[in-house]
C-alpha positions in Angstrom: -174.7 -27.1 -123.5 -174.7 -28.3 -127.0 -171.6 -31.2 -127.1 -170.3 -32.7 -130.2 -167.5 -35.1 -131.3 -168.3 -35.5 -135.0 -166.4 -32.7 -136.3 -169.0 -33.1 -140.0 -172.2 -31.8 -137.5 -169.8 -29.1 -135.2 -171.6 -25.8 -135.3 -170.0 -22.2 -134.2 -170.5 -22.0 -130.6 -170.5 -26.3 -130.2 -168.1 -27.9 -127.4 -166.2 -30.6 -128.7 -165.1 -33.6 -127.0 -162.3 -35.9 -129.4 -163.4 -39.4 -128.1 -160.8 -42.1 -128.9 -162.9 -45.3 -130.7 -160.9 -48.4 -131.8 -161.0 -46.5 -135.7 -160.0 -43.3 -135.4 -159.0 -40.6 -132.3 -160.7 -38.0 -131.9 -157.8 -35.7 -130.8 -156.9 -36.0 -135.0 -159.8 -33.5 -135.8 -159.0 -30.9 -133.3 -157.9 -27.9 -135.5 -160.8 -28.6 -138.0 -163.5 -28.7 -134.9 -161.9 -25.4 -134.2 -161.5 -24.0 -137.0 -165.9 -24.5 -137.7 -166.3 -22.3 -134.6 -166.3 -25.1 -132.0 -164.8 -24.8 -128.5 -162.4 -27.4 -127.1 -163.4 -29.1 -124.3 -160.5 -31.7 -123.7 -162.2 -34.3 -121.4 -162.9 -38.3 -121.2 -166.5 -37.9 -122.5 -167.9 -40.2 -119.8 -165.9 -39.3 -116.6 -167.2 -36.0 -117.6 -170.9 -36.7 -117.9 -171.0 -38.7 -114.9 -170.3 -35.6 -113.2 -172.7 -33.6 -114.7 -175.1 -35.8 -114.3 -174.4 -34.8 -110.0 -175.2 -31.5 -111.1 -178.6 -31.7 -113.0 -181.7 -30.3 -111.3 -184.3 -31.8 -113.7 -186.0 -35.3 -113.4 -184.1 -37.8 -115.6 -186.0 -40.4 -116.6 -184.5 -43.5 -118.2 -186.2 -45.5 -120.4 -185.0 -49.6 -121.5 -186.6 -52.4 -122.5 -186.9 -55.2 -125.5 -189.1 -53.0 -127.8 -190.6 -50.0 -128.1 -188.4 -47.7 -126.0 -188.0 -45.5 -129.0 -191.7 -44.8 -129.6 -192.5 -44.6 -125.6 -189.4 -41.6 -125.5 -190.8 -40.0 -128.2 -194.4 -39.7 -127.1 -193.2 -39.0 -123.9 -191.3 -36.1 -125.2 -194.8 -35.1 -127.2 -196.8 -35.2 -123.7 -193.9 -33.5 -121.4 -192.8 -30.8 -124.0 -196.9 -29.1 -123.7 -195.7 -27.6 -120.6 -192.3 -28.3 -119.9 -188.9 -27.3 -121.1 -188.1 -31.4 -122.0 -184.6 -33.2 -123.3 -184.3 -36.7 -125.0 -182.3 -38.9 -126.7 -181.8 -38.0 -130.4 -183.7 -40.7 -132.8 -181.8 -44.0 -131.3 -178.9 -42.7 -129.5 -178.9 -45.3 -126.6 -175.7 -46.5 -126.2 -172.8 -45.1 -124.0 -171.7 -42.3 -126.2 -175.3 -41.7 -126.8 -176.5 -41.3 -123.5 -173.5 -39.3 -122.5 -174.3 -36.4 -125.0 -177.9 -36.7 -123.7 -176.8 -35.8 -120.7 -174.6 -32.5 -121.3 -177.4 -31.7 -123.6 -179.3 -31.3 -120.3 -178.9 -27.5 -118.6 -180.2 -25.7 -115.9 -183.2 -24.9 -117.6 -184.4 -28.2 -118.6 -187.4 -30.0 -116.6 -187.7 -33.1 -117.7 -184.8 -35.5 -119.2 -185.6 -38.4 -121.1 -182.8 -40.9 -122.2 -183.3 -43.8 -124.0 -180.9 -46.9 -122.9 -180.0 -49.9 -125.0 -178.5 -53.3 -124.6 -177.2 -56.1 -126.5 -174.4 -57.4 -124.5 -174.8 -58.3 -120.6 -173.1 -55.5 -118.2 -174.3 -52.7 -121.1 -177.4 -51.8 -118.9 -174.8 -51.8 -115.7 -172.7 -49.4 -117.3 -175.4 -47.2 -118.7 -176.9 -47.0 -114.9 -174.4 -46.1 -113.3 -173.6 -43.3 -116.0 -177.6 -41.7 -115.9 -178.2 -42.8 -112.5 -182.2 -42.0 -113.6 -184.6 -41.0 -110.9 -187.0 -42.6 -112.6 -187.5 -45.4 -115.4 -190.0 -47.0 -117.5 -189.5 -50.2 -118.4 -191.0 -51.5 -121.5 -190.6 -55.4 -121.0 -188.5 -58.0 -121.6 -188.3 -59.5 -125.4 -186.2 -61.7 -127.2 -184.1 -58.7 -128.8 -180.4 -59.3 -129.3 -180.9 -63.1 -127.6 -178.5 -64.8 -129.7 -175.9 -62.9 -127.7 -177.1 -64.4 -124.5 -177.3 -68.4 -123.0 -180.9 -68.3 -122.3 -184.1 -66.0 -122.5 -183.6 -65.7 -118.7 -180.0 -64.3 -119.6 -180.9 -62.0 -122.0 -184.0 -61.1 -118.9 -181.4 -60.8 -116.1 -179.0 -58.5 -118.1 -182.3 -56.1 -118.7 -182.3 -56.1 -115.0 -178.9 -54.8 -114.7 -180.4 -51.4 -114.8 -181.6 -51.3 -111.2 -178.7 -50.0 -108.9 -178.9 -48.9 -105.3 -179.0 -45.4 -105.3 -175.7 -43.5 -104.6 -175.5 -40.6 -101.7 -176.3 -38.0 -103.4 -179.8 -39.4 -105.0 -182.2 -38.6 -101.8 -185.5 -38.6 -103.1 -187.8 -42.0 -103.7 -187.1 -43.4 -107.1 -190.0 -45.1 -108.8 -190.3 -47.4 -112.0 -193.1 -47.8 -114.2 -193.5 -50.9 -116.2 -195.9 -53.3 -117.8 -196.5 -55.8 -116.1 -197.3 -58.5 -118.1 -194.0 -58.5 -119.4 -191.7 -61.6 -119.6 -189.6 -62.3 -116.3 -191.8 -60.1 -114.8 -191.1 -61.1 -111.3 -187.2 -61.0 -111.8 -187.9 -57.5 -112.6 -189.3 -56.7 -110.1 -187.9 -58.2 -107.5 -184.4 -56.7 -108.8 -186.3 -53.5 -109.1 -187.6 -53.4 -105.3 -184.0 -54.5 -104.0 -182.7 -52.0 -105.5 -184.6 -48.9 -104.0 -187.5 -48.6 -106.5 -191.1 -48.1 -106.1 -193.3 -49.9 -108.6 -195.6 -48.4 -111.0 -197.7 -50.9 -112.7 -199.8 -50.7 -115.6 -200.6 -53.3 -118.7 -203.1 -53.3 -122.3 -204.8 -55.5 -124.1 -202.3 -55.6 -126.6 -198.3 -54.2 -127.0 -199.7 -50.6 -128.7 -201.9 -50.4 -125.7 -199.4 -51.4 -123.0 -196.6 -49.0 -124.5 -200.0 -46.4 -124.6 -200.9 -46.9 -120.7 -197.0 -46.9 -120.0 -197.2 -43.1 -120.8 -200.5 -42.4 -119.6 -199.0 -43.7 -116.2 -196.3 -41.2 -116.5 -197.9 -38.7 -117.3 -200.4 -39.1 -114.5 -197.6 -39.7 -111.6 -196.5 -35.6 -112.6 -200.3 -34.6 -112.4 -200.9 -34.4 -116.4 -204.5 -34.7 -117.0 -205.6 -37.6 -119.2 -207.1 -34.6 -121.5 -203.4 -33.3 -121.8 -202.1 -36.3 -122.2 -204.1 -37.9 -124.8 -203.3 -34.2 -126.7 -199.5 -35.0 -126.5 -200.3 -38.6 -127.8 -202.0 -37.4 -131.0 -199.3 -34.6 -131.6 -196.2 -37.1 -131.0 -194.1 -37.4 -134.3 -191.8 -40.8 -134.2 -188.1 -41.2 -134.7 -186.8 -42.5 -138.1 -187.7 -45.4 -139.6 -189.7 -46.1 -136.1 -193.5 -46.6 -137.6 -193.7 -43.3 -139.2 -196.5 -42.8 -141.3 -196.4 -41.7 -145.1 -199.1 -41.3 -147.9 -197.8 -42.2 -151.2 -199.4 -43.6 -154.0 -202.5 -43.4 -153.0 -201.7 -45.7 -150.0 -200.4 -45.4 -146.5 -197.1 -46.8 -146.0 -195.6 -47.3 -142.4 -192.0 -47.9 -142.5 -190.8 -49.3 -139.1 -187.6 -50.5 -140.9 -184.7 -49.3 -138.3 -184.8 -52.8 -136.4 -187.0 -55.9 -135.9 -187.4 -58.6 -133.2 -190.3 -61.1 -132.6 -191.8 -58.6 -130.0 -191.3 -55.9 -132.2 -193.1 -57.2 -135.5 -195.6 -58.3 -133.2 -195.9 -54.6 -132.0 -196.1 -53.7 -135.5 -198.8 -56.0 -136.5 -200.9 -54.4 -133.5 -200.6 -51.4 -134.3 -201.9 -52.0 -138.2 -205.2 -53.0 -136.6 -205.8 -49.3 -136.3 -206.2 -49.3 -140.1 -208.6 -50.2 -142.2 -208.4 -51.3 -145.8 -206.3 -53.8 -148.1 -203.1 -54.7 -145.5 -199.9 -56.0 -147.1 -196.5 -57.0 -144.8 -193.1 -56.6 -146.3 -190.5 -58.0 -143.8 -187.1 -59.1 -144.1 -185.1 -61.4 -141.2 -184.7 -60.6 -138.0 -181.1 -61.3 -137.0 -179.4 -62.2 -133.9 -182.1 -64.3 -132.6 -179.5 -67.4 -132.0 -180.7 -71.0 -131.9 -184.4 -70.3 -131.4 -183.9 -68.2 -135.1 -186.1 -70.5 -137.1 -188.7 -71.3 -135.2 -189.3 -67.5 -134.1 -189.9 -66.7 -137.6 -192.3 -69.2 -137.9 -194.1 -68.1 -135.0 -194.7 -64.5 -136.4 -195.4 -65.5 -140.0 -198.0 -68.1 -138.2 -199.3 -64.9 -136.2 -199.3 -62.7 -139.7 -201.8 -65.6 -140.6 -203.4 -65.1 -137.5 -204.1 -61.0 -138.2 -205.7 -62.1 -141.3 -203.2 -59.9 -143.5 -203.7 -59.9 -146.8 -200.3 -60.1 -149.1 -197.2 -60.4 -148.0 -193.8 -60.3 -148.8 -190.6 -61.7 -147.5 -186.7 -61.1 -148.4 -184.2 -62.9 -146.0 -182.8 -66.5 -145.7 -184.5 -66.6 -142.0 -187.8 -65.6 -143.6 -187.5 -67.6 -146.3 -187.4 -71.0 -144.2 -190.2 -70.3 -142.7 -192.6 -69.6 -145.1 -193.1 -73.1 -146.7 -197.1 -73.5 -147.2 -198.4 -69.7 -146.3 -201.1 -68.7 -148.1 -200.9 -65.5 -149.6 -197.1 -65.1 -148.6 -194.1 -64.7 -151.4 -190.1 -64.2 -150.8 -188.0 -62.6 -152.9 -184.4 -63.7 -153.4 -183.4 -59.9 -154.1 -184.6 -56.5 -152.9 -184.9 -54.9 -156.4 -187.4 -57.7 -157.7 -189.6 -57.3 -154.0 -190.1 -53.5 -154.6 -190.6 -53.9 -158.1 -193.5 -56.6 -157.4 -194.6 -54.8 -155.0 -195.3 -51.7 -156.6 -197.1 -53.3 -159.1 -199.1 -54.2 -156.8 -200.6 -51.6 -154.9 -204.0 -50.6 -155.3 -205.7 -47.5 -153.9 -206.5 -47.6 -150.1 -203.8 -50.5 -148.7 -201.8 -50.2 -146.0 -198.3 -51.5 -146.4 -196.2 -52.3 -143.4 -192.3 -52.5 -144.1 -190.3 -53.9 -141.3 -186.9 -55.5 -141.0 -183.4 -56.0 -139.1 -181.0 -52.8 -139.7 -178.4 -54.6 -141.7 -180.9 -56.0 -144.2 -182.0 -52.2 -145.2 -185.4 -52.5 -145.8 -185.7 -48.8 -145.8 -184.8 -49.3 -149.5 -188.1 -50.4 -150.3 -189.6 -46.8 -148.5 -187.0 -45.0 -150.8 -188.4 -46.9 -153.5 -192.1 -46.5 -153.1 -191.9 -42.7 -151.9 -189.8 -41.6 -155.0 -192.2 -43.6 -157.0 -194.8 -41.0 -155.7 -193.0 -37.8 -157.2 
């Protein structure tokens, strides 16, 4: 069933749900819903999924972690959808109205359900579990995402483990969870994991890329995918928004992986330009909500941009800015019009330029920039 309760994306034939948020009430948008061909469907959004969820028939697979959960969904989706009828999460949809719609978006017909789950606060992952109830999760690992809004790392690490619940009556069948296991806190996750009812599924890489890689090839081969099907699905799999998606402008490749940034992420990102070859320049701008530790995180990834041998890059962000005393080869801009502007100016045929950034510095500006530079 196609739900909606944004009355500016309701299409003839749509259910819509008016959800109540602390701005506006959804019940105010009623008649216009209606009168754009939707159906009412006068329900709590989330008392109401919670019992659909009882009534799905496909395997629901949930997917959480620090980083990467996004791209793992999505090439998941690329790998499942070859032979099955597959669901997920739209772009970044993972909170609790998110992963509501994912499931009514679910029917009879549908095989395989993928929804993404995010956190930032402790008990989010609690509620979000108890909601999907997944049969099965993969469990990208522990980072230091959103750990400003927790005591310790080991905070932030036990509220990640708030996904594993005790299966309720009506879930009969094993439940198994697949996760890297070189990740942070590892034992705490498993351990919670195992108490809980799970199986373990264990795989790992030689770097993040590789782990998030192996993560679906483990997947993939749990449902009797071969590795020849899989590795198809891989090279087909087309990433969310802003999530390293790949454009050639100006002669160069740009990534923009601009929807978000954490220290686990960047590092991610940095991994994954390895698979390049040419002239590599880094644009990144702060990466918020880190907490006490915010300073001397940055350093740590600017010291490991050192580290990757990168060749140019540029900073915007107070954060970014402290931390970038005596770089070589490293410049920060005070405003974002002067950074694309340099930057531009800069680019020669054949580099690679990696933008990345938190969401509320908007380093997708800089894409916008480049990309209508190219018409």
């Amino acid at each position: 069933m196609k739900v909606s309760i944004d009355t500016r994306t309701i299409e003839p034939g749509d259910y819509f749900i008016p959800v109540r948020g602390k701005n506006f009430d959804g019940r105010d948008f009623i008649n216009e819903a209606i009168s754009k061909g939707a159906t009412l469907l006068d329900v709590d959004l989330f008392s109401y999924a919670k019992k659909y969820r009882r009534k799905l028939t496909c395997k629901v697979i949930g997917i959480v972690g620090s980083a990467g959960k996004t791209t793992v969904k999505d090439m998941l989706y690329s790998v499942f959808s070859q032979r099955y009828n597959v669901v997920k999460t739209k772009e970044n949809q993972n909170n609790e109205i998110g992963a509501a719609l994912t499931l009514l978006s679910a029917d009879s017909d549908t095989e395989f359900l993928l929804v993404e789950m995010g956190m930032r606060n402790k008990n989010d992952l609690t509620y979000l579990a108890k909601l999907v109830q997944p049969d099965y999760l993969v469990f990208t690992g522990v980072g230091k995402s959103h750990i400003g809004l927790h005591k310790t790392f080991k905070d932030l690490a036990k509220a990640k483990a708030e996904i594993f619940r005790k299966p309720l009556k009506w879930q009969l069948n094993q439940r198994y969870c697949f996760l890297n296991c070189k990740g942070a806190f590892n034992t705490l996750v498993e351990s919670k994991a195992i108490k809980s009812g799970y199986k373990l599924i264990s795989s790992s890489g030689e770097d993040k890329v590789s782990e998030n890689i192996n993560l679906v090839y483990s997947v993939g081969s749990f449902f009797s995918l071969a590795n020849e099907k899989i590795e198809t699905g891989l090279s087909r799999f087309k990433s969310s928004s802003h999530r390293m998606k790949i454009y050639h402008v100006l002669d160069i490749i740009l990534l923009d992986d601009t929807y978000n940034s954490n220290p686990e992420g960047v590092i991610y990102s940095l991994q994954y330009l390895r698979r390049f070859s040419g002239r590599k320049i880094c644009v990144f701008g702060d990466m918020l909500e880190l907490g006490e530790s915010s300073q001397d995180e940055h350093q740590k990834v600017l010291n490991y941009v050192q580290d990757e041998g990168v060749d140019l890059v540029f900073l915007f962000g107070e954060h970014m800015a402290g931390a970038s005393h005596n770089l070589d080869n490293v410049f920060h801009f005070k405003d974002i019009d002067s950074l694309s502007s340099q930057l531009k100016d800069e680019l020669k045929q054949g580099d690679i330029v990696l933008i990345k950034g938190s969401r509320s510095m908007k380093m997708e500006r800089i894409v916008t920039y480049l990309n209508n530079g190219s018409n």
